[in-house]
N, C-alpha and C positions, 0 to 999 in steps of 0.2 A: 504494500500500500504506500502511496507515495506523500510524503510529509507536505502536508499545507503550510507554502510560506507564501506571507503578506507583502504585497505590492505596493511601493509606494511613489507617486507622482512627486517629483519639485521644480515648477520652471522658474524657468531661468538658473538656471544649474551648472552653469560652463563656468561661473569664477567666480568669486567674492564669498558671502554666507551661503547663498545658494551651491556654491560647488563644495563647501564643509557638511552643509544638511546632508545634504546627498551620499558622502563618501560616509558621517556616522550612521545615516540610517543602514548602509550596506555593514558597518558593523554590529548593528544592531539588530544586523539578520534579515531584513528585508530585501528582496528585490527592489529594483530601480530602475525608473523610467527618465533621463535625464532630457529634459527640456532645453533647447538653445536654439537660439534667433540668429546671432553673428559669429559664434565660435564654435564651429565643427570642431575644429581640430581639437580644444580645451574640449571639447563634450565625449570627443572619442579618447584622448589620453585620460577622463576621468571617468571612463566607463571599463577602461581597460584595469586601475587600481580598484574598482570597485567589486570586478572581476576576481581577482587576486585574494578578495577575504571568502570566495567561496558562493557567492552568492551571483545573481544574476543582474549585468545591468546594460541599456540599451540605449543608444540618445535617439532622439525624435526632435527634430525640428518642429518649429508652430510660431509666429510673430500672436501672443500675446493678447495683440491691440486689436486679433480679426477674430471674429466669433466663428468663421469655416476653420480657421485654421484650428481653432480649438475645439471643433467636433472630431477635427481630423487628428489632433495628440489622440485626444481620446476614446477615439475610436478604434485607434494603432495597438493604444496600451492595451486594450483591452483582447486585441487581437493576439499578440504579443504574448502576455497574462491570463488572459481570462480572466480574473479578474483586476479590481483597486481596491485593496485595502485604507489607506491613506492619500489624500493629498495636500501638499505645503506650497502654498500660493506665496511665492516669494519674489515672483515676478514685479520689475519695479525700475522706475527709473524717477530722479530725484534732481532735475534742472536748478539751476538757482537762478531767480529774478525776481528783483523788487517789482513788487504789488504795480506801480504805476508804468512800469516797462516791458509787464505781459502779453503775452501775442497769442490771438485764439489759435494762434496753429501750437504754440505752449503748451495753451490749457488743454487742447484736445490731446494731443501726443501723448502728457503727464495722467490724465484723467482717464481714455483708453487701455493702458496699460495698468494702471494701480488700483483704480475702481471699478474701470467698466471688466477688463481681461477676469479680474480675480473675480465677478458676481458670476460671470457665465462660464467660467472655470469650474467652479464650487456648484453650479446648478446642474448642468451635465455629470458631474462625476456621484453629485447626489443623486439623482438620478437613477444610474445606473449601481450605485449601494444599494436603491430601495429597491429597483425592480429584480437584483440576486439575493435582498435578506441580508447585507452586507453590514453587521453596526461597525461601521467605517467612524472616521477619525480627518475630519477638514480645518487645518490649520493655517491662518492668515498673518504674514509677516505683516505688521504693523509697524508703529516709530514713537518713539516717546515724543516727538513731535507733537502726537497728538494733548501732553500734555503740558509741554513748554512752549515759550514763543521762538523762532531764530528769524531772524533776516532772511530775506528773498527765499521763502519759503512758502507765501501766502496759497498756492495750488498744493502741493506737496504735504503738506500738514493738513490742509481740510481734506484734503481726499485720504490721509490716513485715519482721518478720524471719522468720515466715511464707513471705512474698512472697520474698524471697531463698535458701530453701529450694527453695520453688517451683522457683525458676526453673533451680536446679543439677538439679533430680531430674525434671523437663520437658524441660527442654534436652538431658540424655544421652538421654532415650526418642525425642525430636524428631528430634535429628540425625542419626536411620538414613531421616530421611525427606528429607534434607535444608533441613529448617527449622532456623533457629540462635532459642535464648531466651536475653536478656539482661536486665542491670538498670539503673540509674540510683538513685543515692542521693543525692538534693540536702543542702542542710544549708541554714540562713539563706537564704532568697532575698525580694527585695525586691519583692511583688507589691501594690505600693501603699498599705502603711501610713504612717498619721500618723507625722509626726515626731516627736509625744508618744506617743508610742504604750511601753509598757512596753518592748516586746520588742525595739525600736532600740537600746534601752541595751545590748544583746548585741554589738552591728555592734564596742564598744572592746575588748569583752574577744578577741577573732578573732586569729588570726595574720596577716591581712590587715588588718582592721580594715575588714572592711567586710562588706557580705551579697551575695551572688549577686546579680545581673540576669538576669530569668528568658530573659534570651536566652543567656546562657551556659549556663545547664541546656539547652536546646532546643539548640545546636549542638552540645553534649555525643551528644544523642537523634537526631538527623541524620547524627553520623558513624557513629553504632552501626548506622545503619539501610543505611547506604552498603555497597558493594560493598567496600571500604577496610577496615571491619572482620569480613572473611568469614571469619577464624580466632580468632574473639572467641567463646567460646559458654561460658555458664552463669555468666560473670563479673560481676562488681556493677564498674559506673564510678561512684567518689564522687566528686562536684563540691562540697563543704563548705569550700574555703577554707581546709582545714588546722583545719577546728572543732574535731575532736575529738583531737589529735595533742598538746595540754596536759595532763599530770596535777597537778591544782591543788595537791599538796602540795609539787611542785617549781617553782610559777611564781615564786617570791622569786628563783630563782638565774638565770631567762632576763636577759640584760643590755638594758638599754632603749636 
């Protein structure tokens, strides 16, 4: 008899936290369906390591931002699979510009991809949980954005915060099917910037004083995905390091 192992989708998968999810859900014993828009090659070198702990994993192209193209992931995987045990909607791109220097083709590109990709990502793949009996596992990368302010972020943060609406008002309609939706809100993570790089200068300001390692957001996404968190549902897990937990008008009186 052949051992039932769970399937798990994450697009955008070719590099950054998406290509961490992906590599610990294969040690976490899942098969992997690795999603990528511009990087073949990143999606086949991390299908080939994912390969290597035993388990199964395959890239599949799909732009995100097209609702064909995500019948068509999902239709592959499942071709593929048989079935989807999990999917981690991590798909995401994060432009910066100030509120007054936005461009509808901005807000469409930004909101396509992080709202619109992840609603009909999550609707298909639930979908096809309820019509197999599936109590699958949908998990949405969000941003602690949603609870702090940054500069030239004004798309970027409401539509994460979107996604955490999402996931409270999906999750109650789910869980009569027995699918659980959850979130993940990272904050600073270190997915390979320069050391000169502006945005390192944030790692002193932290109550850590440091940024995430996108392995730590992905073991974050692993336990949510686990049997361990089966009484977890419509919750945001922030992994930020205590980012937003300063109010800078009282940082004079924290003791160094």
């Amino acid at each position: 008899m052949n051992e039932y192992r769970k399937t798990a989708i994450v697009t955008g998968a070719a590099k950054g936290i998406g290509s961490t999810i992906a590599y610990e859900m294969g040690v976490a014993g899942y098969d992997v369906i690795v999603n990528y828009h511009n990087d073949k090659t990143e999606a086949d070198k991390l299908c080939k390591r994912i390969s290597e702990l035993g388990v199964r994993a395959i890239p599949i192209y799909a732009d995100i931002s097209k609702v064909n193209d995500i019948h068509m992931l999902v239709d592959r995987s499942i071709q593929a699979f048989e079935h989807i045990d999990v999917l981690i909607n991590n798909a995401g791109i994060s432009s910066e510009v100030y509120f007054i220097d936005a461009t509808e083709a901005m807000f469409d590109s930004m909101i396509s991809v992080d709202w619109k990709g992840l609603f009909f990502c999550s609707q298909f793949v639930a979908k096809h949980m309820i019509e197999k009996k599936i109590n699958g596992v949908i998990i949405n990368i969000s941003s602690n954005q949603v609870n702090g302010c940054w500069p030239r972020a004004t798309i970027y943060g409401p539509a994460k915060a979107a996604v955490e609406k999402f996931t409270k008002n999906a999750a109650m309609e789910l869980s009569l099917s027995g699918i659980r939706m959850v979130a993940v809100a990272p904050g600073y993570t270190d997915v390979g910037w320069e050391p000169d790089d502006i945005r390192m200068k944030a790692a002193e300001k932290l109550p850590l004083k440091r940024f995430a390692s996108t392995k730590e957001i992905a073991k974050g996404v692993v336990y949510l995905a686990s049997e361990d968190a089966n009484y977890i549902v419509g919750s945001t897990l922030t992994i930020d390091g205590g980012a937003t937990l300063p109010v800078v008008a009282a940082n004079d009186f924290v003791k160094d």
